[in-house]
C-alpha positions as CSV (number, residue, x, y, z in Angstrom):
1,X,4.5,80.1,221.0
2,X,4.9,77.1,223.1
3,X,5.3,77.7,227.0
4,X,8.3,75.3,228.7
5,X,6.5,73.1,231.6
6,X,7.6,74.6,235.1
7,X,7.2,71.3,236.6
8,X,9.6,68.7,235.7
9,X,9.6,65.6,237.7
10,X,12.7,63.4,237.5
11,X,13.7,59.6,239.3
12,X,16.1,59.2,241.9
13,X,18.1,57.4,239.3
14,X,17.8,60.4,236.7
15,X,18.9,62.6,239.4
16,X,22.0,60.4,240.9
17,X,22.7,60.2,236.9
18,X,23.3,63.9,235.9
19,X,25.4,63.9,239.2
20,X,27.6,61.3,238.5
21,X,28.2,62.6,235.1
22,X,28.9,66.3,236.6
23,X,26.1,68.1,234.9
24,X,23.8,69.0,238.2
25,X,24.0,72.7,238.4
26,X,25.0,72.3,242.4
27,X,28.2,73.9,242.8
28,X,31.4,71.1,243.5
29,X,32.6,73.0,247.2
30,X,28.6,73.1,248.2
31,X,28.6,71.0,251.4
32,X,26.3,68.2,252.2
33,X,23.2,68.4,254.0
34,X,23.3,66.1,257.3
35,X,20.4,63.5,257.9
36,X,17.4,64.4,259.7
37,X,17.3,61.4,261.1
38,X,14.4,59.3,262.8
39,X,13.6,61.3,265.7
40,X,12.5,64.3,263.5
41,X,10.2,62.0,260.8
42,X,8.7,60.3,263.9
43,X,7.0,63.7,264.5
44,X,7.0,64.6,261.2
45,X,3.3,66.2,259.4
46,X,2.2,67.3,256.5
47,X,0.8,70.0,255.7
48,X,-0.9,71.1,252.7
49,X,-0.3,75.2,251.7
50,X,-3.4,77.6,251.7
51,X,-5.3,78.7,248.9
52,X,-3.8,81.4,246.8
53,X,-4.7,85.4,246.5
54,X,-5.3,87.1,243.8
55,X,-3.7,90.6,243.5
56,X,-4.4,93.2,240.9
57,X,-1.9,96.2,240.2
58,X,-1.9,99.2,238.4
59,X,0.8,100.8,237.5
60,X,2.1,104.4,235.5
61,X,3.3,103.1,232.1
62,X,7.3,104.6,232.7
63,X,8.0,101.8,235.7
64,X,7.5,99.1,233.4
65,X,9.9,100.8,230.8
């Protein structure tokens, strides 16, 4: 069994394209989103997430039923 990527990267061009042609999944009353403008990317950072946890459960075998 193959596993579907859960990454897909698209262009600005792909992405402008499904929308023009309707087929974005965003909903037609959503409203915009307003710029952020200069001010805020002036002071703008990255920053890179932490490292990940590992968690083991154990569970009774009638939850996962």
């Amino acid at each position: 069994m193959s596993k579907k990527p859960t990454l897909l990267r698209y262009t600005l061009s792909e992405v402008e394209a499904v929308h023009e042609r309707g087929e974005d999944p965003t909903r037609a009353d959503a409203p915009g989103a307003e710029s952020l403008g200069a001010e805020f990317w002036k002071s703008a950072r990255v920053v890179m997430p932490t490292g990940k946890t590992s968690v083991r459960i154990r569970l009774d075998s009638d939850v996962g039923e």
